[in-house]
Structures are given as structure tokens and as C-alpha cells.
LUMRONU-37392 format. One record per residue (C-alpha): residue number from 0; residue in one letter; x, y, z. Coordinates in steps of 0.001 Angstrom, whole numbers. Example, Ala and Ser with C-alpha at 12.3 -4.5 7.8 and 13.67 -1.06 7.14 Angstrom:
BEGIN
<node 0,"A",<12300,-4500,7800>>;
<node 1,"S",<13670,-1060,7140>>;
***
This chain:
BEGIN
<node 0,"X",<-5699,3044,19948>>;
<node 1,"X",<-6467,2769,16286>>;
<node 2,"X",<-4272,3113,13749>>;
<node 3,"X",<-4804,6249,10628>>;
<node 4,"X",<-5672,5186,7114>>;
<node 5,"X",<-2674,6784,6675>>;
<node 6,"X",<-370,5425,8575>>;
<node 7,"X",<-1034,1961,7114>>;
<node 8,"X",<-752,3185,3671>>;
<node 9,"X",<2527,4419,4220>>;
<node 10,"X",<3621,598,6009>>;
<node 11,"X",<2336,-955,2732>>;
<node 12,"X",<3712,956,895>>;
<node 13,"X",<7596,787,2621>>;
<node 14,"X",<6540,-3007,2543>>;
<node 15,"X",<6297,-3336,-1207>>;
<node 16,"X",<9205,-1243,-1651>>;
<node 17,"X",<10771,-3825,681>>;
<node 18,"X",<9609,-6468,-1546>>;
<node 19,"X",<10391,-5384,-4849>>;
<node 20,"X",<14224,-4848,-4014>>;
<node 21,"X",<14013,-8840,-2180>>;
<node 22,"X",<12519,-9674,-6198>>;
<node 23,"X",<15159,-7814,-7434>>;
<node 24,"X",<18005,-9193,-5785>>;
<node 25,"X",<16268,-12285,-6824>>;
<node 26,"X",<16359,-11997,-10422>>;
<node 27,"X",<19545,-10522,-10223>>;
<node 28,"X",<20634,-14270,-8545>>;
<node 29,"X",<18257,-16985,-10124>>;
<node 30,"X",<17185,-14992,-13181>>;
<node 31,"X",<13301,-14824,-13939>>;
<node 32,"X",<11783,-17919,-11840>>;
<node 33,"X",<8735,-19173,-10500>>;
<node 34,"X",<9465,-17577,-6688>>;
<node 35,"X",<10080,-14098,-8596>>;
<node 36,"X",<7059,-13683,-10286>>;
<node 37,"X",<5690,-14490,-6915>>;
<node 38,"X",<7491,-12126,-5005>>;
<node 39,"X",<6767,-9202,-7828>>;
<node 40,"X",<2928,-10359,-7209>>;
<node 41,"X",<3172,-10041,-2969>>;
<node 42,"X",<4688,-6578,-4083>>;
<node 43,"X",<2042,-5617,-6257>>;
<node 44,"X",<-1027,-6643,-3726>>;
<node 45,"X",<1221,-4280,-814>>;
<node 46,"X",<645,-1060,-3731>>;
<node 47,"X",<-2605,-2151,-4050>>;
<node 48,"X",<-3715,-1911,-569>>;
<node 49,"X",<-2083,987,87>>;
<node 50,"X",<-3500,3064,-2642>>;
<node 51,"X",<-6795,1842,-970>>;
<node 52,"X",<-5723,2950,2086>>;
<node 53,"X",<-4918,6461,806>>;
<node 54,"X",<-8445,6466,-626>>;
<node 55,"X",<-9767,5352,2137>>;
<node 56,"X",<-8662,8716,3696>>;
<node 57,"X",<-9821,10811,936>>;
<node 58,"X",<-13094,9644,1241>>;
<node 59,"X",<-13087,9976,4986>>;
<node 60,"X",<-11847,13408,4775>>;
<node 61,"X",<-14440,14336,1988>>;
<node 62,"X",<-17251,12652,4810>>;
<node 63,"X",<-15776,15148,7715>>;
<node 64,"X",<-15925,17969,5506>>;
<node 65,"X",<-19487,17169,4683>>;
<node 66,"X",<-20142,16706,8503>>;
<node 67,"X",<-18921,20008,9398>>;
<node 68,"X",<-20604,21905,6581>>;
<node 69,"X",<-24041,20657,8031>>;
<node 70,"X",<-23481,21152,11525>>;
<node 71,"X",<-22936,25514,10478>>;
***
């Protein structure tokens, strides 16, 4: 069974939301660090591959609607 572009967006996305309050607590503990700016950046590739994913559906939508426009 294969998982929707969508659905994996949405689990990146929780993920970096996940991962952004773990850098905040963080800073909040140690102050601006090494491991924080590290965490921030694990946060920010999560965003960025959901956003693709959420493209990734816009464009396959746009592709169905194409489909079914030729096949009438």
C-alpha cells in the first residue's frame, strides 16, 4: 500500500513542529549552542520536504486533471 503525497507532508510537517519545540526547550536550557543551530536546521529540512510533498500533490492533481480532460 503506498502512502499519499499528502499524508507524508503532513508527518513532516508534525515532525518539524516536533523539532522546533525540542530546539526550543533547548535554548531555553543551554542558550544558543552548537546542537541548537543543529536542531533548528533538522527542523528546517522537515518544512522543506514537506512543502515538496504538498507540491508534489499539486502537480499530480494538475496531471489527473489533464488526464481526464483528454480522455472526454
Amino acid at each position: 500500500m503506498r502512502i499519499s503525497p499528502t499524508t507524508m507532508a503532513f508527518m513532516y510537517f508534525f515532525l518539524g513542529v516536533l523539532v522546533v519545540f525540542i530546539a526550543i526547550q533547548k535554548v531555553n536550557q543551554t542558550g544558543w549552542d552548537f546542537w541548537a543551530y543543529l536542531i533548528i536546521g533538522f527542523a528546517a529540512f522537515d518544512f522543506m520536504i514537506a512543502y515538496r510533498f504538498f507540491r508534489i500533490r499539486r502537480v499530480i492533481k494538475q496531471i489527473e486533471k489533464q488526464q481526464n480532460k483528454h480522455k472526454k
